[in-house]
N, C-alpha and C positions, 0 to 999 in steps of 0.2 A: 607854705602851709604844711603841717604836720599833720598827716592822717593816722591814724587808729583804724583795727578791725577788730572784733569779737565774732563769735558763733554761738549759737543757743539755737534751743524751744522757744524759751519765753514763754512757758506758759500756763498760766494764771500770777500772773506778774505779782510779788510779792518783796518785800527790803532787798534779800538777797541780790535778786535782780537788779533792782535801784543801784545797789552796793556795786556791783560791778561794775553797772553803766556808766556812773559815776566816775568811779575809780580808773576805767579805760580811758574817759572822758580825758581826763588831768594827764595821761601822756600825750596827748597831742592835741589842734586846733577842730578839727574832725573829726566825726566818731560814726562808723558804719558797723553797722550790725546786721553778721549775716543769719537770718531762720529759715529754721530748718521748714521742708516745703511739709505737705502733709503726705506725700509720696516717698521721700526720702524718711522722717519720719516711720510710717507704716516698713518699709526697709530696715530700718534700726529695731522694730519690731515696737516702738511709743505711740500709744494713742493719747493724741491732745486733747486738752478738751473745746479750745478755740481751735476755729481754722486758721489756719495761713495768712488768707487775708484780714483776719478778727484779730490776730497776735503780730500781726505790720503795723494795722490802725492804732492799737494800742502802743506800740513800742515810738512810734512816727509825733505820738503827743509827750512823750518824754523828753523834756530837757534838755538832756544830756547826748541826743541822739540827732545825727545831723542827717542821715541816710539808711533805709533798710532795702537789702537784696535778698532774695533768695537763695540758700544754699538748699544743693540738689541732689551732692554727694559729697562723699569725703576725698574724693581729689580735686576738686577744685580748688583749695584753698591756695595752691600760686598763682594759678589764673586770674583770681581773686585778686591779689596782692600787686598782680605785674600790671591788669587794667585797672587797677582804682589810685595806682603808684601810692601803695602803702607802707609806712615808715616803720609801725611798731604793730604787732599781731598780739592782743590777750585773752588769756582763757582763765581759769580755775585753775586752782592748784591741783585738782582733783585729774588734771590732763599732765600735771608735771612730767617735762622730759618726751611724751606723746609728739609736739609737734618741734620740737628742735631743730628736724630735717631742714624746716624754715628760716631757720637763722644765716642760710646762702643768699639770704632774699630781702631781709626784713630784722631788725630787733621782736625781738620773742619775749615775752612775760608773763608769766602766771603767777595771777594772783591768789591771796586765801579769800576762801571763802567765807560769808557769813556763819557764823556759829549758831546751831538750832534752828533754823528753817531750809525748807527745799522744795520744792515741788510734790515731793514723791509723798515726802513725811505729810502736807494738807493733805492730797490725796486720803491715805490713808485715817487720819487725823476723822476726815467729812465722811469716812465709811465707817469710820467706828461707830461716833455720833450716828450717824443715820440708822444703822443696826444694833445700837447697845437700847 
């Protein structure tokens, strides 16, 4: 069996997100998605607007998703890879060349992303609305 990993938020799940999961999905038979915790998160300095456990629930009824972990920091991503024995790791292209270090370990991929949506762009998008 072919495993996949991804990293994200995930949150307020929208195409983009489909789009990748998807698209991580078709390199291998298994597809673990690791989110980000709400502490790691607050670290990164991102306030979600689901919790952790709301943005599990939600990614756990996707299709395309065989398994969600917590990620907790950004070094664990071999740890990651060495106990789930994962074959191929994707991200965004928006990380291109970021995790390469990885390729002593694992096939590496980044993908492109969706064109015209993101998390950040609704966010904003729902404050305009709300204050215009």
């Amino acid at each position: 069996m072919k495993k996949v990993i991804t990293y994200g938020t995930f949150d307020l799940l929208h195409t983009g997100h489909i789009n990748i999961l998807r698209r991580a999905k078709e390199y291998g038979d298994y597809l673990i998605v690791a989110v980000s915790s709400d502490e790691f998160n607050a670290l990164k300095g991102k306030k979600a607007y689901y919790t952790f456990e709301q943005r599990k629930a939600i990614l756990e009824a996707v299709r395309y998703v065989d398994e969600v972990i917590p990620e907790h920091n950004w070094e664990q991503k071999v740890e990651d890879i060495q106990k789930h024995h994962v074959d191929v790791f994707v991200m965004g292209d928006d990380w291109k060349g970021k995790f390469d270090f990885l390729k002593e370990y694992c096939e590496v991929v980044y993908l492109p992303r969706t064109v015209g949506i993101s998390t950040t762009q609704i966010k904003k998008d729902l404050n305009q609305a709300n204050n215009g």
